[in-house]
C-alpha positions in Angstrom: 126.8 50.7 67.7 123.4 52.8 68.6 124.5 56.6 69.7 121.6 57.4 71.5 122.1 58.4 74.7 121.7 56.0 77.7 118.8 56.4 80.1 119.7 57.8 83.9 117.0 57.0 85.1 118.1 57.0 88.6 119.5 60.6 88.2 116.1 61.6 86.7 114.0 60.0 89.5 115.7 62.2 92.2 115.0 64.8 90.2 111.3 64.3 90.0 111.7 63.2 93.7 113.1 66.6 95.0 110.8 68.8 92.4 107.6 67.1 93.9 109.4 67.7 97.6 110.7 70.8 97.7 107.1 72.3 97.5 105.5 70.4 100.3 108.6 70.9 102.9 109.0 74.8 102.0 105.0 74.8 102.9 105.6 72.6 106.8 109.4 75.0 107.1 106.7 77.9 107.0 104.9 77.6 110.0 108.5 78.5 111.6 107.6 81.9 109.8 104.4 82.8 111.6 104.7 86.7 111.8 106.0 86.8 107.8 104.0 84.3 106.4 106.0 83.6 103.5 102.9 81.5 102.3 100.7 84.3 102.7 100.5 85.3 98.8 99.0 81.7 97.9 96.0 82.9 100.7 95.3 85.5 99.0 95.1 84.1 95.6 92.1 81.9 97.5 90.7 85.2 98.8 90.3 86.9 95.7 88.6 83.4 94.4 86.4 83.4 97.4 85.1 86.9 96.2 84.9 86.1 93.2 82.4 83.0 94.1 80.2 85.3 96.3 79.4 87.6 92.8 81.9 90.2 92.7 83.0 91.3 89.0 85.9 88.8 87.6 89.4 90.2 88.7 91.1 91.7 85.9 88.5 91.7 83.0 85.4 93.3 85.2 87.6 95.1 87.7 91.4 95.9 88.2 93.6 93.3 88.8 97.9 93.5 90.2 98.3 90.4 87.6 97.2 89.6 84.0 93.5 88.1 84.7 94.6 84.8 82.7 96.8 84.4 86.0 93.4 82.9 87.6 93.7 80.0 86.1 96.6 78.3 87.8 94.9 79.8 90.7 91.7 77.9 90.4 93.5 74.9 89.4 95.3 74.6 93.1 92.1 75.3 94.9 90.5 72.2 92.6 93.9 70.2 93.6 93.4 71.3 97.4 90.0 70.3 97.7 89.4 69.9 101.6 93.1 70.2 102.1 92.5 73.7 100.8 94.7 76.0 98.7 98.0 75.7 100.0 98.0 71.8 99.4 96.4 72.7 95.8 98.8 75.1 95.2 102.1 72.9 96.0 100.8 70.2 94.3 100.6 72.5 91.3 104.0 74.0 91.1 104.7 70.1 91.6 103.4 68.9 88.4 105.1 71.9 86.8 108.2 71.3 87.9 108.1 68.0 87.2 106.7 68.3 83.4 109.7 71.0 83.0 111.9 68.7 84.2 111.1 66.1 82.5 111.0 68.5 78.8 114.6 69.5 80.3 116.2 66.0 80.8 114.0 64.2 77.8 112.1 61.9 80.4 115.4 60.5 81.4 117.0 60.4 78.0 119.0 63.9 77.7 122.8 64.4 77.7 124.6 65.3 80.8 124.5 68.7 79.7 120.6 68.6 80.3 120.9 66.7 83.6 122.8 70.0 84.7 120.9 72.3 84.0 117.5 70.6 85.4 120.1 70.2 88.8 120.7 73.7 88.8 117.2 74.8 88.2 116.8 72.8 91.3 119.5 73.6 93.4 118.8 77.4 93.2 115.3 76.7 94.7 116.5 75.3 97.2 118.5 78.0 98.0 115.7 80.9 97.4 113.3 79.0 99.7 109.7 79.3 99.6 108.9 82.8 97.8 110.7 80.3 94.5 107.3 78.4 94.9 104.7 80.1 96.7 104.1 82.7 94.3 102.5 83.0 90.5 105.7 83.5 89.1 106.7 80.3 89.8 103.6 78.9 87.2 105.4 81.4 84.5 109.1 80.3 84.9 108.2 76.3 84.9 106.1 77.4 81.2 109.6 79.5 80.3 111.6 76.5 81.0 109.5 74.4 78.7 109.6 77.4 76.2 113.1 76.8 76.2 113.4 73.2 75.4 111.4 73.6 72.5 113.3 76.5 71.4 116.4 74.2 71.5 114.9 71.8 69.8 113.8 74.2 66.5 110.1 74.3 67.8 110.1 78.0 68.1 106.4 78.3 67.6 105.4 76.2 70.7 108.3 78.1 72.1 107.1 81.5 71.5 103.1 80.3 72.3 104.7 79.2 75.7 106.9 83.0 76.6 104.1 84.9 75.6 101.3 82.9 77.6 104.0 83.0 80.7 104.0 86.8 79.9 100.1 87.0 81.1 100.3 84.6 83.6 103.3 87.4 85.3 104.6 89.9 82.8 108.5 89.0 82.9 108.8 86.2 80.3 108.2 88.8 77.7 111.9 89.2 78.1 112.3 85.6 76.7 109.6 86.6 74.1 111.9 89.3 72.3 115.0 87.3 73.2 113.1 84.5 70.8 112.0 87.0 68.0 115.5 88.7 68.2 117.6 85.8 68.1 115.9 83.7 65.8 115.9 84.4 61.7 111.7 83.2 61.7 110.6 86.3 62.9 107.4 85.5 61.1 106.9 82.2 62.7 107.4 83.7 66.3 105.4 87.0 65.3 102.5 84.3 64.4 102.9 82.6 68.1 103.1 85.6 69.8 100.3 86.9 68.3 97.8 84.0 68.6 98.1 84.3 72.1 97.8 87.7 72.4 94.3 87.3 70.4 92.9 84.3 72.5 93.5 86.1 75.6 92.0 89.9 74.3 88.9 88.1 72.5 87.9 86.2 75.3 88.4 89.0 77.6 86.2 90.8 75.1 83.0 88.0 74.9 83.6 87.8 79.3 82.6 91.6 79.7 86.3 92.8 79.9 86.9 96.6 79.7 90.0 98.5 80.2 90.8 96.8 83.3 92.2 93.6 81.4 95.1 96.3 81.0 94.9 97.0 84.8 97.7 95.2 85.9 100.1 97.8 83.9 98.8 100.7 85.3 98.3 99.5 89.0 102.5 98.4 89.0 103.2 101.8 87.7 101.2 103.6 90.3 103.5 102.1 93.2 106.2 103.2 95.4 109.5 102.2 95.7 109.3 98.3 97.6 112.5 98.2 100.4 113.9 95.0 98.5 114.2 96.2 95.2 118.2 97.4 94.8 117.1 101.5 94.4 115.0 101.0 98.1 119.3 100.1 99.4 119.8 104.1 99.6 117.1 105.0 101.8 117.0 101.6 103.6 120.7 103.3 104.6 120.0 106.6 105.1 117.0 105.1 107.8 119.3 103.0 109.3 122.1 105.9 109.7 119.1 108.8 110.6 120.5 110.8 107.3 117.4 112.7 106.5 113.9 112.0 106.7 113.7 108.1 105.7 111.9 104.8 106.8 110.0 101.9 106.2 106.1 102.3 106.0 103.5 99.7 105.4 101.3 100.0 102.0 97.9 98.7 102.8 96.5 99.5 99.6 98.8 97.1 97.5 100.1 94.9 100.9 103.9 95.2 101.1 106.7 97.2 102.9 107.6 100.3 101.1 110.6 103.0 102.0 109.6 106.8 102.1 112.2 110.0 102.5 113.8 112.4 100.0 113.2 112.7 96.7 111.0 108.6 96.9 108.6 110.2 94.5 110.6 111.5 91.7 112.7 108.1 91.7 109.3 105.8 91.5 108.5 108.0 88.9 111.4 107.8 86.9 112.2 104.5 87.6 109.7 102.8 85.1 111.0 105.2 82.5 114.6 104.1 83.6 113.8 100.2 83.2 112.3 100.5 79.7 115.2 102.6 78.6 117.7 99.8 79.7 115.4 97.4 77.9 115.9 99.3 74.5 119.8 99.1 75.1 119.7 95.1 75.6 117.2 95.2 72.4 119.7 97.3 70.2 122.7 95.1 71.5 120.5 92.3 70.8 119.6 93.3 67.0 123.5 94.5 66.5 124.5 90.8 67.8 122.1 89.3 65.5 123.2 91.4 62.6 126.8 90.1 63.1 125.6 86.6 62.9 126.2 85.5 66.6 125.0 82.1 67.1 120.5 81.6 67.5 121.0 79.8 71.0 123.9 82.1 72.2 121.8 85.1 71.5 118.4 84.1 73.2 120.4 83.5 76.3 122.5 86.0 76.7 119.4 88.7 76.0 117.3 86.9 77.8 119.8 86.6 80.6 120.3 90.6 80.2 116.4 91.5 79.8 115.3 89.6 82.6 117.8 91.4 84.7 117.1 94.9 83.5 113.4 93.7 84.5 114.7 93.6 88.3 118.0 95.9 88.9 115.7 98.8 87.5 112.6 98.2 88.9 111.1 99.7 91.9 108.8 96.7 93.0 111.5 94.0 93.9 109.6 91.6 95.1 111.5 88.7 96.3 109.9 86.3 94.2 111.7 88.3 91.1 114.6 86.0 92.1 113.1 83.0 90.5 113.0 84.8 86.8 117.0 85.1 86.4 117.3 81.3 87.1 114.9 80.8 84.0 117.9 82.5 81.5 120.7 80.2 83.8 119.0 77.2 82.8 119.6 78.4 79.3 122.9 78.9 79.9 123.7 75.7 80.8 121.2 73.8 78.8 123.1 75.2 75.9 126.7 74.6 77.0 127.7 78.4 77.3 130.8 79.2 78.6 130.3 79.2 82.9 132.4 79.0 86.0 132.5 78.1 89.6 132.1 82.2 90.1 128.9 82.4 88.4 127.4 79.7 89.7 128.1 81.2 93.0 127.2 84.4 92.1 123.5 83.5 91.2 123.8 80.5 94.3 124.7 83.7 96.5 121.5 86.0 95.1 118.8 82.9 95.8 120.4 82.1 99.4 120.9 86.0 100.3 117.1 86.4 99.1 115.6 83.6 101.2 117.9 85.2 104.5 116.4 88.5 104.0 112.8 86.8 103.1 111.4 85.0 105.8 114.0 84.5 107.7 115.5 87.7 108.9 112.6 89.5 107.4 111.2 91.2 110.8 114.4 92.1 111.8 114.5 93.9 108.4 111.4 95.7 109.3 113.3 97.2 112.1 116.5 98.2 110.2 119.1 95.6 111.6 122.1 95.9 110.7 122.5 91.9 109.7 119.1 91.9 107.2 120.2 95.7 105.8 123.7 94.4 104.9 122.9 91.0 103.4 120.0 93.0 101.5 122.6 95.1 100.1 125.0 92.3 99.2 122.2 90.7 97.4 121.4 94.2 95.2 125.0 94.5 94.5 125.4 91.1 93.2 121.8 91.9 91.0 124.0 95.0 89.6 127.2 93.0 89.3 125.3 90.2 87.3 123.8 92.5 84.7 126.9 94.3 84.3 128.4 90.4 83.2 125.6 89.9 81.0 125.9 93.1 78.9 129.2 92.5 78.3 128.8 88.7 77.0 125.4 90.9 74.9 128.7 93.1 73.5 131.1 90.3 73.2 128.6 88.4 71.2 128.0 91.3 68.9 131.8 92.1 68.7 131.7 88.2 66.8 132.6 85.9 69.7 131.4 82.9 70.8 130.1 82.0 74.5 130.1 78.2 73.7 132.2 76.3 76.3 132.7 73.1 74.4 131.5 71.6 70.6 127.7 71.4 70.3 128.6 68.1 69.0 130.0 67.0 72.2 126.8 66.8 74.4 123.5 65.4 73.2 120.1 67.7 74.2 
């Protein structure tokens, strides 16, 4: 009798029916958004394209650039797509294919165990929840590449893993978290160190033979220039102090780099350290990672849960916090599942609670943010909590596994990849 596992096809077609969806309804639920224009980002993408075509120096190789300048290329590819429909059509239809082709690496076209099936429903679920910022924004190009990335590590393909988290990386610089997850977790440090490191030289050379200069590093030092953003979960005290009148605090519109900052006591020396801060908790999860690996803790077990822990150092200490940044930590969930790690109903609702919480503060409560409501502040700081509560959890499964215990829920025999 064959073991192979039995098509679902029908399970698999709603799949690709709500990944090709989603986008397209989150982009006609916008225009209910008009003063926020949670869309908004995807217009500029077609602004700095439209400068680009009228002669001004190429963004990110010729002049400084907020993203890696490889990031152009998705964003050419949706104006192409859009056509006369323009960008915003391009760029769903984009995120579209992606989604689709990670689904389909996720569930095997239709052929993966239930296991799989899951994970890919839990990839889309939580977009649901997060609502547009989960599509309309480069970061979602970078998680659907991570997703593949993670498939292929699965299935022992950990070069075309590695090739994948490192050309996410400069797309939007988070999946290097999944990058040293990889090299940490896996005993082919070579291999990966190869992968990484082809990319790396593909991207710097033709940077170099395109005119590029310094500013191909420009989207390092532009973040680090910033203030502290009122989403990201250090912005909760002075988004409190503002709303109580404790001191001299508020809200104040950056038009340099376009988005909502918080000033008062002491702002400058916390930006400024916070950077510092973040890297430092990234060395942690690295030496718990290298301890965990040294105690033989299990390849797939490993890359999730310092992945998991990475990509959430990457947002509880950073001073951007960007609701968009919600759409990484789903990338290290569907790990979680996809490899049958121990979960329940709480953590699903925990990470359920951060996407819905983000898409109530971003667009829909967003204005009433602006002006220190009561209702946005609160669910903001519910959301931040949860952020802090979550990488609190994933530390300790980092220390568990390097104290020799397993995270597997059930027999890797049991379900079929």
């Amino acid at each position: 009798m064959s073991t192979k596992p039995q098509p679902r096809y029908l399970n698999f077609a709603l799949l690709v029916s709500a990944s090709i969806i989603l986008p397209f309804a989150f982009l006609s639920l916008s225009a209910l958004f008009a003063q926020v224009m949670p869309m908004n980002d995807v217009l500029l993408y077609g602004w700095w394209l439209q400068l680009m075509q009228q002669g001004q120096p190429v963004f990110g190789i010729a002049q400084p650039f907020v993203y890696p300048y490889p990031s152009l290329a998705p964003m050419w590819m949706a104006l192409l797509l859009g056509g006369s429909s323009g960008i915003l059509v391009g760029w769903c239809s984009l995120i579209a294919f992606l989604n689709v082709l990670a689904i389909g690496f996720l569930t095997s076209w239709g052929r993966g165990g239930k296991r799989s099936f899951y994970a890919a429903w839990v990839w889309v679920c939580y977009l649901l929840l997060l609502g547009p910022v989960g599509i309309a924004r480069i970061d979602a190009v970078a998680a659907a590449l991570a997703v593949i990335g993670i498939v292929l590590f699965a299935r022992g393909k950990i070069f075309g893993a590695m090739v994948l988290f490192t050309a996410g990386a400069w797309v939007k610089i988070w999946p290097f978290a999944l990058a040293f997850a990889a090299f940490i977790s896996s005993k082919s440090k070579k291999i990966l160190a190869y992968g990484a490191t082809l990319v790396v030289s593909l991207v710097l050379l033709f940077a170099f033979f395109t005119g590029g200069n310094s500013n191909v590093f420009s989207f390092i030092f532009t973040q680090s220039g910033r203030g502290i953003q009122v989403e990201s979960t250090i912005a909760t005290f002075w988004l409190w102090a503002a709303k109580l009148g404790l001191g001299n605090s508020g809200i104040y519109y950056d038009k340099e780099i376009i988005t909502n900052q918080v000033y008062g006591d002491f702002v400058e020396l916390v930006s400024a350290l916070m950077t510092p801060i973040m890297f430092g908790a990234l060395a942690i999860t690295i030496w718990l990672g290298f301890k965990a690996f040294k105690a033989n803790a299990n390849q797939n077990q490993l890359f999730t849960a310092v992945a998991m822990t990475g990509v959430l150092d990457l947002i509880v200490f950073n001073k951007v916090g960007s609701p968009q940044f919600m759409c990484w930590i789903v990338v290290p969930l569907i790990a979680w599942v996809y490899f049958g790690l121990s979960t329940s109903n709480w953590l699903l609702a925990a990470f359920g609670a951060v996407a819905l919480l983000t898409n109530l503060v971003y667009p829909v409560f967003y204005i009433d943010l602006m002006a220190l409501g009561y209702l946005s502040v609160s669910l903001l700081t519910v959301r931040n909590l949860a952020l802090i509560a979550l990488l609190i959890w994933a530390n300790r499964q980092l220390i568990a596994l390097g104290n020799g215990r397993s995270l597997e829920a059930e027999p890797k025999s049991s379900v079929t990849l």
